[in-house]
LUMPAGU-927456 format. One record per residue (C-alpha): z, y, x. Coordinates in nm, 2 decimals, m for minus. Each point is the difference from the previous one (the first is absolute). Example, Ala and Ser with C-alpha at 12.3 -4.5 7.8 and 13.67 -1.06 7.14 Angstrom:
% LUMPAGU-927456
      z      y      x
   0.78  m0.45   1.23
  m0.07   0.34   0.14
END
This chain:
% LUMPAGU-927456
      z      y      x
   4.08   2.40  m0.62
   0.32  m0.21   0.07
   0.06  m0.33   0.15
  m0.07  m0.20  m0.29
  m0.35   0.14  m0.03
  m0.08  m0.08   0.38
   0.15  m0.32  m0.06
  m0.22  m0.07  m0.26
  m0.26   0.12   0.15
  m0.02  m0.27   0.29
   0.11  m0.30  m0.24
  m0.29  m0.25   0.04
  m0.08  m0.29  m0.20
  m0.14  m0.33   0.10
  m0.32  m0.11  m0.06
  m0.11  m0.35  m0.11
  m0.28   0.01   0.27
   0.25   0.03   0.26
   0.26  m0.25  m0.14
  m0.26  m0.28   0.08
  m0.02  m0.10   0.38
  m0.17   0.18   0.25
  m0.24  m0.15   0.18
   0.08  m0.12   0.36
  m0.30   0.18   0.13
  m0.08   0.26  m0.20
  m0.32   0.17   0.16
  m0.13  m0.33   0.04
   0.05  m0.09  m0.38
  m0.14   0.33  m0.11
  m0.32  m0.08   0.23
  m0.03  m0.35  m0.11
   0.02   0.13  m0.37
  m0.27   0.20   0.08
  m0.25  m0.23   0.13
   0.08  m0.22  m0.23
  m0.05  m0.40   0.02
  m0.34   0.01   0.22
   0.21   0.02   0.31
   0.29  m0.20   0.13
   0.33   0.26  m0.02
   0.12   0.15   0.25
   0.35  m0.04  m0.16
   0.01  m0.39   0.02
  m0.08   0.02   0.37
   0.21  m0.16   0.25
  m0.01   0.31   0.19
   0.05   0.20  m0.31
   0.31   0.19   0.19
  m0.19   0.11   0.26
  m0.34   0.05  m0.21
   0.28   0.21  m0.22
   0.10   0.23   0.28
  m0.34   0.05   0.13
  m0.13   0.05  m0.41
   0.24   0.29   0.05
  m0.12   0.19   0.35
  m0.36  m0.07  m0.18
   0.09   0.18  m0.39
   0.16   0.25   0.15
  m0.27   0.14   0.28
  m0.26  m0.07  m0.25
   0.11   0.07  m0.34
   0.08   0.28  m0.20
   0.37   0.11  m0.10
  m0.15  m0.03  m0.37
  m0.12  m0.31   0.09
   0.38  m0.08  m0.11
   0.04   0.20  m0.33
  m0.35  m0.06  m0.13
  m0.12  m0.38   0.10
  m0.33   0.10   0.13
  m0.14  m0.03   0.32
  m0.34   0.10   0.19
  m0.20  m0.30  m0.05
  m0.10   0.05   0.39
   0.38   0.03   0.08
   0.08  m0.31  m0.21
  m0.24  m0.21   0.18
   0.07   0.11   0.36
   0.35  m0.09  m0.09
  m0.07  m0.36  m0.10
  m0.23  m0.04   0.29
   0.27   0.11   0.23
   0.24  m0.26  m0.15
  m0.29  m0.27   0.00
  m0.02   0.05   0.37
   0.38   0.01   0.11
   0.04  m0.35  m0.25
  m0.28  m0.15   0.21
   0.13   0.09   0.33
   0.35  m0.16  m0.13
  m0.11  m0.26  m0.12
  m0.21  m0.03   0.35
   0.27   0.03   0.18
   0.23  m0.25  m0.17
  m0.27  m0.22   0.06
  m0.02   0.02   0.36
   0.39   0.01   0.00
   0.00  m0.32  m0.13
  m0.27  m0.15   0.21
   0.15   0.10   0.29
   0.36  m0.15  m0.12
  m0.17  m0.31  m0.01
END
């Protein structure tokens, strides 16, 4: 095999998915998608930053690797997940509030 070969070998090629934009927070979008429109998303959050970080910690103790490659999750996984998130956007948005009564 010479140079050219290896070369041509790790050429890649864009994909159209990937020439649209990502999204900002993209656990968060890929949970939202998933619960569809029966729940406020966790993406549209004004803690969506930290709700994103915190998505991450979550997906990756509780998740599979294939979770990844194959989009499916352990409906018992899945829910703990969004329960989790449900709690730390309460406690936010708990906390903002007493921030801002406080301030006041």
């Amino acid at each position: 095999m010479d140079q050219r070969d290896t070369a041509n070998d790790m050429a890649t090629y864009p994909s159209q998915d990937m020439q649209a934009e990502l999204p900002s927070f993209p656990i968060l979008t890929c949970i939202d998608k998933a619960r569809g429109d029966l729940f406020p998303p966790f993406a549209d959050d004004q803690h969506a930053p930290l709700l994103e970080q915190r998505a991450r910690v979550l997906t990756a103790r509780h998740w599979s690797d294939l979770t990844w490659l194959t989009g499916r999750v352990p409906a018992l996984a899945f829910r703990f997940v969004c329960e989790e998130l449900e709690r730390e956007r309460r406690a936010l948005a708990k906390d903002r509030a007493n921030d801002i009564g406080s301030a006041a």
